[in-house]
C-alpha positions in Angstrom: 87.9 81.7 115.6 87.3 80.2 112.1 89.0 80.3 108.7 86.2 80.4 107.0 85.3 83.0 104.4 81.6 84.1 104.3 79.5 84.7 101.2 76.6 85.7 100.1 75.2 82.4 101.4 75.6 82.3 104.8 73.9 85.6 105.6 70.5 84.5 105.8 69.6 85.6 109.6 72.3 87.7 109.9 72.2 91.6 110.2 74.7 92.8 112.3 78.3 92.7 112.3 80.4 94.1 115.5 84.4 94.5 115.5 87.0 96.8 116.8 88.1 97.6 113.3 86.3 97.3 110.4 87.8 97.1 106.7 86.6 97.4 103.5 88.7 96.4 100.7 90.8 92.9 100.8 93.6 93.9 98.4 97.5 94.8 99.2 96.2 97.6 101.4 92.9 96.1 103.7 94.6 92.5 104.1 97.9 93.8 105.2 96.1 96.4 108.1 94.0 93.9 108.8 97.3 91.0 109.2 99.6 93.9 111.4 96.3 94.4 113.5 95.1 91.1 113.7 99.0 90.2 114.9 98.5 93.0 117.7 95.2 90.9 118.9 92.5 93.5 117.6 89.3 92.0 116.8 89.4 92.7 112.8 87.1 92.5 110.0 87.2 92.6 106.4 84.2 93.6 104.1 84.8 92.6 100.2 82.2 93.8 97.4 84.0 91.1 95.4 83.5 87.5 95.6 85.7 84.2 97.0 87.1 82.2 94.5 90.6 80.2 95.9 92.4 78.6 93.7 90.5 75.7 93.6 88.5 77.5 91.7 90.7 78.6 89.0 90.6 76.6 85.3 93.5 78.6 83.5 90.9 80.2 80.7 91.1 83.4 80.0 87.2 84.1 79.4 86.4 82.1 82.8 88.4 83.7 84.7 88.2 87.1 83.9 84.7 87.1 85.3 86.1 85.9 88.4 89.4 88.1 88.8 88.5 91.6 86.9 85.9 94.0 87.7 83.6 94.0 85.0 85.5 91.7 82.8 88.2 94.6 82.5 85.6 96.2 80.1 85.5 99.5 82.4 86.8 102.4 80.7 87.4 106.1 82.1 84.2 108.3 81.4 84.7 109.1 77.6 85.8 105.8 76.9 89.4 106.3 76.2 91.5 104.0 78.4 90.5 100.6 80.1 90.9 100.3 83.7 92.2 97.3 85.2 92.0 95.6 88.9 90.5 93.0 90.2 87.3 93.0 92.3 87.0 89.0 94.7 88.8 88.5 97.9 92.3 89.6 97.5 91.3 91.9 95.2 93.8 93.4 92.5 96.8 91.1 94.3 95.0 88.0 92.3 95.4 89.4 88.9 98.7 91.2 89.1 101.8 90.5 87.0 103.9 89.7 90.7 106.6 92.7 90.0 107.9 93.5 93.2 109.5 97.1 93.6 110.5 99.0 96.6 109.5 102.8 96.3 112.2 104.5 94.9 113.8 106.7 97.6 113.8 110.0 95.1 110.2 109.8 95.2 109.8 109.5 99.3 112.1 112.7 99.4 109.8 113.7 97.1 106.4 113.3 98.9 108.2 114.2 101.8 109.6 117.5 100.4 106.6 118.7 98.2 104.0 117.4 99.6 104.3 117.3 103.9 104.1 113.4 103.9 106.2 112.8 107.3 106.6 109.1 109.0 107.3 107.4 105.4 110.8 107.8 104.7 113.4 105.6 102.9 114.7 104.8 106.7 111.4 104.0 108.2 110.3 102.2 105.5 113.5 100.1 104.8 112.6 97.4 107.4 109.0 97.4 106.3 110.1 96.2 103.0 112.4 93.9 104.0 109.5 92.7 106.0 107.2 92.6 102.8 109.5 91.0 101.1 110.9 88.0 103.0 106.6 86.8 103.6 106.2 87.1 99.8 109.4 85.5 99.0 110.1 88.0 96.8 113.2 88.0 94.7 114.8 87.6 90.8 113.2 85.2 88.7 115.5 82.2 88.1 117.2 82.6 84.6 114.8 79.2 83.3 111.7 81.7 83.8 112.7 83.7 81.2 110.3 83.1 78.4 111.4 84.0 73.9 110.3 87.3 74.4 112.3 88.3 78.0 115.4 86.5 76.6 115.2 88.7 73.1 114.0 92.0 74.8 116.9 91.5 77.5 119.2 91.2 74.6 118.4 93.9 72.5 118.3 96.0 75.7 121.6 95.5 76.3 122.3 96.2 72.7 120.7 99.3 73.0 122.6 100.1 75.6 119.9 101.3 77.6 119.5 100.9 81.6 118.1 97.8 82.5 117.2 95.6 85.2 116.1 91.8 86.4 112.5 92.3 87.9 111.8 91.3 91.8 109.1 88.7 91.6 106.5 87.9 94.3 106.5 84.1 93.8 107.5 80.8 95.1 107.0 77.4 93.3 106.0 79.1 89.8 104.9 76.4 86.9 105.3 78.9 84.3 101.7 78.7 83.3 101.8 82.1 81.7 98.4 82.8 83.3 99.5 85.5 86.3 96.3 87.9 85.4 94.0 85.4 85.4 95.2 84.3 88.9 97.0 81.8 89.8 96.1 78.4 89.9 98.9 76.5 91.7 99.3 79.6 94.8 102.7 80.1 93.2 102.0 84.1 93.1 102.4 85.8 96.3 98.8 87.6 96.3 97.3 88.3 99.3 95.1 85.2 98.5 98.4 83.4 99.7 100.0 85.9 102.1 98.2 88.0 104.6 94.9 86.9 104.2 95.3 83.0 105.5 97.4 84.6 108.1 94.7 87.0 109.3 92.1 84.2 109.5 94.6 82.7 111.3 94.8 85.0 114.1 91.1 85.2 114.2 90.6 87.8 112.1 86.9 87.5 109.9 86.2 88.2 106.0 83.1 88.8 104.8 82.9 88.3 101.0 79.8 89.8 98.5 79.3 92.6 100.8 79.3 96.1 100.1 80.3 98.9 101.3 77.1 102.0 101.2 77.0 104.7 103.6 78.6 105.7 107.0 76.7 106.9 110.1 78.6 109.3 111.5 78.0 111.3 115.1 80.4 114.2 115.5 84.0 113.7 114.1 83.4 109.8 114.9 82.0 107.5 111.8 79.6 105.1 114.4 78.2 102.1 111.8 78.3 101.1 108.1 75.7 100.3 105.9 76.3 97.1 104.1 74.6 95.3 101.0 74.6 91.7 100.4 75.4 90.9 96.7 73.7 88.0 94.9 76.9 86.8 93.3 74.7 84.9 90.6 73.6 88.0 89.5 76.8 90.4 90.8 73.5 92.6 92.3 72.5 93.7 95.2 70.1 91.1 96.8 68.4 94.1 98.6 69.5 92.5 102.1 71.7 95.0 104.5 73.9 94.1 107.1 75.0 97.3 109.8 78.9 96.8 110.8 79.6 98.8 114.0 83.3 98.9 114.9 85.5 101.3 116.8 87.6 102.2 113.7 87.0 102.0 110.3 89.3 101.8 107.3 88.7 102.2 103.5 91.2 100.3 101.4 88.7 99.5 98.5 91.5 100.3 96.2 92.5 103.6 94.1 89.5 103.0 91.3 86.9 102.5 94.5 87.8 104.7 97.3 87.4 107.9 96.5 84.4 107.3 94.5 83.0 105.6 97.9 84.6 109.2 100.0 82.8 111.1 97.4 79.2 109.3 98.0 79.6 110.2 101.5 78.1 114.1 101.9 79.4 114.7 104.9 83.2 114.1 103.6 82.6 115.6 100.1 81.6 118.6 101.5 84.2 118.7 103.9 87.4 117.9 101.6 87.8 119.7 98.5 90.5 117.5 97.5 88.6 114.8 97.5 88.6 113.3 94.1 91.4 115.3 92.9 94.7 114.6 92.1 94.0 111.0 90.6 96.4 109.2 88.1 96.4 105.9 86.6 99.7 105.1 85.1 98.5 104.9 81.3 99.9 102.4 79.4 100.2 101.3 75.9 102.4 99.0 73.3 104.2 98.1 70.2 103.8 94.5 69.1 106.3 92.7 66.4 106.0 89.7 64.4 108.5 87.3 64.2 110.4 85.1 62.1 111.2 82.5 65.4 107.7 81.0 67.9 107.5 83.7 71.5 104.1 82.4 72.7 104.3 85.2 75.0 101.6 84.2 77.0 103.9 81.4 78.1 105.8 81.6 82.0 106.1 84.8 83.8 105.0 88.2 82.3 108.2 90.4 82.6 111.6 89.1 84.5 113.5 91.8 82.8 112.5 95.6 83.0 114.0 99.2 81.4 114.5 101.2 84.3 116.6 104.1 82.9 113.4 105.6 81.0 111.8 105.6 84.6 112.4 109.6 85.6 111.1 112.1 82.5 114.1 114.4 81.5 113.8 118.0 80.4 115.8 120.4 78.8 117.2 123.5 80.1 113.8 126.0 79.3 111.8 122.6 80.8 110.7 121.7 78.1 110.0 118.0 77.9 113.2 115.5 76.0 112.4 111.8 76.7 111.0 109.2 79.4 109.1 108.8 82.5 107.6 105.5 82.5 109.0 101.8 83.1 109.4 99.4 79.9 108.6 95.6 80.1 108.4 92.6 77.5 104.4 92.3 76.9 102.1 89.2 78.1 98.7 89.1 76.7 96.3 86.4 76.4 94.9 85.4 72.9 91.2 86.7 74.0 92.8 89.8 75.0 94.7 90.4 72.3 91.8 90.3 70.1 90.0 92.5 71.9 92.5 95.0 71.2 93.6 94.9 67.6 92.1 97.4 66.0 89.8 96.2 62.8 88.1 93.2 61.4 89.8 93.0 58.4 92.7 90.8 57.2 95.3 92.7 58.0 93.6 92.5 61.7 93.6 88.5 60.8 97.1 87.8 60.0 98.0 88.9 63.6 96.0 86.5 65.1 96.5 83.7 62.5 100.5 84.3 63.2 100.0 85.1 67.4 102.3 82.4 68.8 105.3 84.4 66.6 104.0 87.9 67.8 105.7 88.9 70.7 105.5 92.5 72.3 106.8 95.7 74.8 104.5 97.5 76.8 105.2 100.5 79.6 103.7 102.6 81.8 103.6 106.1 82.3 104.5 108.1 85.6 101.8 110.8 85.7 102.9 113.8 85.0 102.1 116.1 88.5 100.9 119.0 86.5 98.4 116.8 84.2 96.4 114.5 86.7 92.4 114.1 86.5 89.8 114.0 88.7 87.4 111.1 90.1 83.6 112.3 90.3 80.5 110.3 91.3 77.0 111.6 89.2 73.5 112.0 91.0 73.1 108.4 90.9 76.6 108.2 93.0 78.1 106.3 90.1 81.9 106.6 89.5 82.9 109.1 86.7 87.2 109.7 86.0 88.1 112.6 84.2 91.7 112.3 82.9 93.3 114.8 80.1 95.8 113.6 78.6 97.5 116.8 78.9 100.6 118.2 75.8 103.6 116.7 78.2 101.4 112.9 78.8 101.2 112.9 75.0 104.7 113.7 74.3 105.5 110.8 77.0 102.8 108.3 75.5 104.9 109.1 72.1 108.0 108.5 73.7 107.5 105.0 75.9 105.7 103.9 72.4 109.1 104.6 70.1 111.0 102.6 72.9 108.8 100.2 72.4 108.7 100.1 68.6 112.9 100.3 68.7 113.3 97.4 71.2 110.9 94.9 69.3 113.0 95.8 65.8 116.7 95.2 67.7 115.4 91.9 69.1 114.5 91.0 65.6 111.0 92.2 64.5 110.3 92.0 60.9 107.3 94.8 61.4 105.9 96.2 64.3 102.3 97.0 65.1 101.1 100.2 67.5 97.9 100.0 69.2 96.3 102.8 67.5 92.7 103.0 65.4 94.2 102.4 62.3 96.4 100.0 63.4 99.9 102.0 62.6 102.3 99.4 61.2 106.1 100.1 60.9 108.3 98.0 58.7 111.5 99.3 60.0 113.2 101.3 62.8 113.2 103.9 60.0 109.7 105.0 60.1 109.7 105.3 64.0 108.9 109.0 63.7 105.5 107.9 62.3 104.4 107.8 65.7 104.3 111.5 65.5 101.1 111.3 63.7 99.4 109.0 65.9 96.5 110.8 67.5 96.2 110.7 71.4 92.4 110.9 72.4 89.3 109.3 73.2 89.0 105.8 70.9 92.3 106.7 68.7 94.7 104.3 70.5 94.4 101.5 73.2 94.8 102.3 76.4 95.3 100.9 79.7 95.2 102.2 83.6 96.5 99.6 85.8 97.8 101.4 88.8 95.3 104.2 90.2 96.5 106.3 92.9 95.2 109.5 94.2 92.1 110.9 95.4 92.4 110.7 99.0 96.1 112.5 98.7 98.1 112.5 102.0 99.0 115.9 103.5 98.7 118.7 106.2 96.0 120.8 104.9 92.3 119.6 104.7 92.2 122.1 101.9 94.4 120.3 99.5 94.4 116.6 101.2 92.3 113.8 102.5 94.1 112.3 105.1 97.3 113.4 107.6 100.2 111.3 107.5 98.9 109.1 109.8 96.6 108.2 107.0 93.8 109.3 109.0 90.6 111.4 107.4 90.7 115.0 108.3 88.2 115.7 110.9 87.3 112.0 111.5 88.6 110.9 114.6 88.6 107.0 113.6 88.6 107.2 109.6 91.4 105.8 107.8 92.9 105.3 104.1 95.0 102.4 103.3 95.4 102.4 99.5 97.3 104.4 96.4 94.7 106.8 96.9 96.7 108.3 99.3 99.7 108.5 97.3 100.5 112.3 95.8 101.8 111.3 93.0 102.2 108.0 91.2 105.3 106.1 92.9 106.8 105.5 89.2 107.4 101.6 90.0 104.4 99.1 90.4 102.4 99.9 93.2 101.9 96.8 95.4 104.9 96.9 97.6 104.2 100.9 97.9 100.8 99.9 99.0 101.5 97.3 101.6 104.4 99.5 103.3 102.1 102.1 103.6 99.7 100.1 105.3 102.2 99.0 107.6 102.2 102.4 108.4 98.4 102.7 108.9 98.0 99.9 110.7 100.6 101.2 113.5 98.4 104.4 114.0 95.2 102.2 114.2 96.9 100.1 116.9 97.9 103.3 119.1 94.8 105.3 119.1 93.6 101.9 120.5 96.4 101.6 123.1 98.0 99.1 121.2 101.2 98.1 119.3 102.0 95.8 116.5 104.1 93.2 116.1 108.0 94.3 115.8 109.2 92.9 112.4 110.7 89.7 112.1 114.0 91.3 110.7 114.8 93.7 113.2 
């Protein structure tokens, strides 16, 4: 037993790795299986392409840090370039570079999954403990009212004022500084991430992690996957090294995350030609802003992200003939680093300028769509087995990204905005709630307006038929006897909340079939 994390540095002589379960990912989905199994006394490990940086490690600057937290700098975009995608890629994965918003999965949307799509086991009542569970080891709860930063105070107020439906935001934190710097992970351990949570505790139970190693190819015989393939990476280069390590295990588990695992599904033939769904069915939860400029300092990049949320947007409404009216995303005060925001306004001119020169008074609302079911895209991999998403932005997503961004534009101008800037090409400035309808004209596609995907989900979508689905509701692969999916890919649709405590329930739920098709059972909960 050790609590060591290995690296790229410690694998010198070794080239074979041997365990009764082997996982690859070390996010919300592979460090909770692997703490549930780890509690049950299964010989786990964890494989993570990503490298190990604690908080030690951390220096609070944006730039640094983002080559430590975010895949590829969060400079990945979908395959024509239209929207950025966002999660991290180090031990812990995206947990270290989340915002810490805690939501359980709305019971609408288990009915839901369980109605429309044959999801069984993962209902409100089996899930309730779970969460409980989740949430008393994450200490999640409301943010204490001193955590509220300018812009949560103002947005709360005008929400109010608007009379819209709103909400105080469950946080996963304990001991918070107020640093302002959540997605460039945390430097103190205040934020709950797995960093914190189920990863010490694994180690603890004898669990082993394996950072800087990749994931390549199964070996499968019959309906059984026998080995993986492995690469080291040289982290000084984030490159292969050319070095393979061979992980043989009793079960496997892919939990590299709703951006990695059906890309890494689709590179394996044997699956791709099996599952037809594979790939298919994938969202991202766009999202996009309205920033305003001030008359009073926000500094928005100052204590926690979002404490106070819009809730009542959350389910899209339609008229009687169906066509769409208003909603179907979430709406949250904006955080946003000064590099970042940069990096986003549109232009090089002055106008571009006199944001940046006036940033500690710009504040800012940002929200995220719920895929529409109808309009979802579709993960690919080319002949050189490199990740291609194909997402379009369908009439009803545009009418919704037109929507969330008038909410946005309305709330910044009742909490006092003296203009308001959109996140378009050409920069679309209103000077008054008056020429919200603007927005109208605001083209929707590739390189016309900045977006983001921070919550992928699909790809490996649960169900009965291997037809239309990945894996059974046991989360196991169709037609692999010990294959499993811990992640949003398995998700149908989008959950409409942040993901994470979606994720880890889930994986409670994985976990428990792992343990009995090895004659085992986990742990009962602590609550019950």
């Amino acid at each position: 037993m050790t609590n060591k994390i290995f690296e790229h540095t410690d694998y010198g002589q070794l080239s074979e790795i041997t365990a009764d379960v082997c996982i690859i990912g070390s996010g919300c989905g592979g460090a909770t299986v692997a703490h549930r199994l780890a509690q049950a006394g299964i010989d786990v490990v964890i494989l993570e392409k990503g490298g190990y940086y604690p908080a030690s490690t951390f220096d609070n600057r944006e730039l640094n840090q983002a080559a430590k937290v975010d895949a590829e700098r969060a400079l990945s975009t979908d395959t024509n370039a239209s929207t950025m995608l966002t999660y991290g890629e180090l031990v812990g994965g995206t947990s270290v570079h989340y915002w810490a918003d805690s939501y359980r999965t709305p019971a609408d949307r288990l009915a839901l999954w369980e109605s429309q799509y044959g999801i069984t086991g993962h209902s409100a009542e089996k899930l309730a403990p779970i969460f409980a569970d989740i949430e008393k080891i994450h200490h999640i709860q409301e943010a204490e009212p001193f955590r509220y930063n300018k812009m949560n105070l103002l947005f709360k107020e005008a929400v109010n004022a608007l009379g819209w439906e709103g909400h105080a935001m469950l946080q996963a934190r304990s001991g918070c500084s107020g640093s302002g710097h959540c997605m460039q992970g945390c430097a103190i351990n205040a934020k709950q991430s797995q960093l914190v949570t189920h990863i010490p505790a694994s180690l603890a139970l004898g669990a082993r992690i394996y950072a800087d190693l990749k994931a390549d190819d199964f070996v499968f015989e019959g309906h059984r996957v026998t080995q993986l393939q492995a690469s080291v990476i040289d982290r000084a280069r984030n490159r292969p090294s050319g070095k393979k390590i061979t992980v043989k295990a009793k079960h496997f588990v892919v939990a590299a995350g709703g951006f990695n695992t059906p890309a890494f599904l689709l590179n394996q033939a044997r699956l791709r030609d099996a599952l037809p769904a594979l790939g298919k069915h994938f969202g991202f939860n766009p999202c996009t802003y309205a920033h305003g400029l001030y008359d009073e300092p926000i500094i928005m990049w100052r204590n926690i992200p979002a404490a106070y949320g819009v809730d009542g947007f959350r389910l899209p409404r339609f008229d009687e003939k169906g066509q769409y009216m208003e909603g179907g995303y979430l709406l949250v005060p904006d955080q946003i680093q000064p590099g970042l925001m940069a990096y986003t306004i549109p232009g090089f001119d002055d106008g571009a300028a006199e944001w940046m020169e006036k940033l500690t008074h710009v504040g800012g609302a940002i929200g995220w769509l719920d895929d529409h079911p109808d309009e979802l895209g579709e993960m690919k991999v080319d002949g050189n087995g490199v990740r291609q998403i194909h997402y379009p932005y369908g009439p009803t997503t545009q009418k919704m990204l037109r929507d969330l961004m008038k909410k946005a534009a309305i709330v910044n101008f009742k909490a006092g905005a003296r203009k308001v800037m959109l996140g378009d090409l050409k920069r679309t400035t209103l000077n008054s709630v008056d020429e919200i309808d603007r927005i109208d004209a605001i083209e929707i596609k590739p390189g016309s307006l900045t977006l983001v995907a921070p919550h992928p989900f699909g790809g490996c979508r649960m169900g009965t038929d291997p037809k239309t689905s990945v894996t059974d509701s046991s989360h196991r692969v169709h037609g692999i006897d010990n294959l499993f999916v811990a992640d949003p890919s398995v998700f149908p649709t989008g959950p409409s909340v942040d993901p994470s405590v979606t994720i880890m329930a889930f994986s409670y739920i994985a976990a428990e079939h792992i343990a009995n098709a090895m004659g085992k059972k986990t742990a009962p909960l602590q609550n019950t």
